[in-house]
C-alpha positions, 0 to 999 in steps of 0.5 A: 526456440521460438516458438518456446519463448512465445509460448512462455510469454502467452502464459506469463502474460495470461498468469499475469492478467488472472493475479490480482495487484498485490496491493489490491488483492490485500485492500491496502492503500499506497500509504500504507505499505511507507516503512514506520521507521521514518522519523517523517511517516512516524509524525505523519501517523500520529497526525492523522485523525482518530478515524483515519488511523484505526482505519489504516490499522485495520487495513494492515490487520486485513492484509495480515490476516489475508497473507496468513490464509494466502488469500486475498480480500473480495474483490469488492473492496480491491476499488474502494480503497482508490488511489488517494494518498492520505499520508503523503501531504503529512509526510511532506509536512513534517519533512519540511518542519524538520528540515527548517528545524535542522537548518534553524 
C-alpha cells in the first residue's frame, strides 16, 4: 500500500513538473484571466491605454486559439509577459472612486 501510494506521487509529481502553468502555457498575464463582469475591472479596461488594451485582446484571442487546438503557445513567450499587474492600480482606483461615490 505503500509502495502504491509512493509510486502515485513520483508520477503525479513528475506530470506535475512536464505540464506547464496554465497561465503560462496560454501567454496570459494574471490580469487577465479578472472576470469583465465587475463594475471595478470594467472601468479599469476602459482606462487602460489604446496600446495596452489591444494588446490584452489579443493575448485573450492566443489563449483562445490555443484552447481550441489544445495547445500551448511557445515556450519563448511563457516569461515575456512576467508577473506585472497592469490592471491592479486601476481596479483599486475605481473601487475606491466608487466607494467614496456610494458613501457621498
Amino acid at each position: 500500500m505503500v509502495e502504491e501510494t509512493l509510486l502515485v506521487n513520483q508520477n503525479n509529481s513528475t506530470h506535475h513538473h512536464l505540464t506547464p502553468h496554465p497561465k503560462l502555457a496560454s501567454g496570459l498575464r494574471y490580469d487577465d484571466l479578472l472576470i469583465e463582469t465587475d463594475p471595478d475591472v470594467v472601468t479599469a479596461i476602459a482606462r487602460l491605454p489604446p496600446r495596452e488594451r489591444a494588446l490584452r485582446t489579443m493575448r485573450l484571442k492566443r489563449a483562445l486559439d490555443c484552447e481550441l487546438k489544445h495547445s500551448f503557445v511557445p515556450e519563448y513567450l511563457w516569461n515575456k509577459q512576467g508577473p506585472h499587474r497592469y490592471l491592479t492600480p486601476l481596479i483599486e482606483q475605481a473601487r475606491k472612486e466608487r466607494l467614496e461615490a456610494d458613501y457621498l
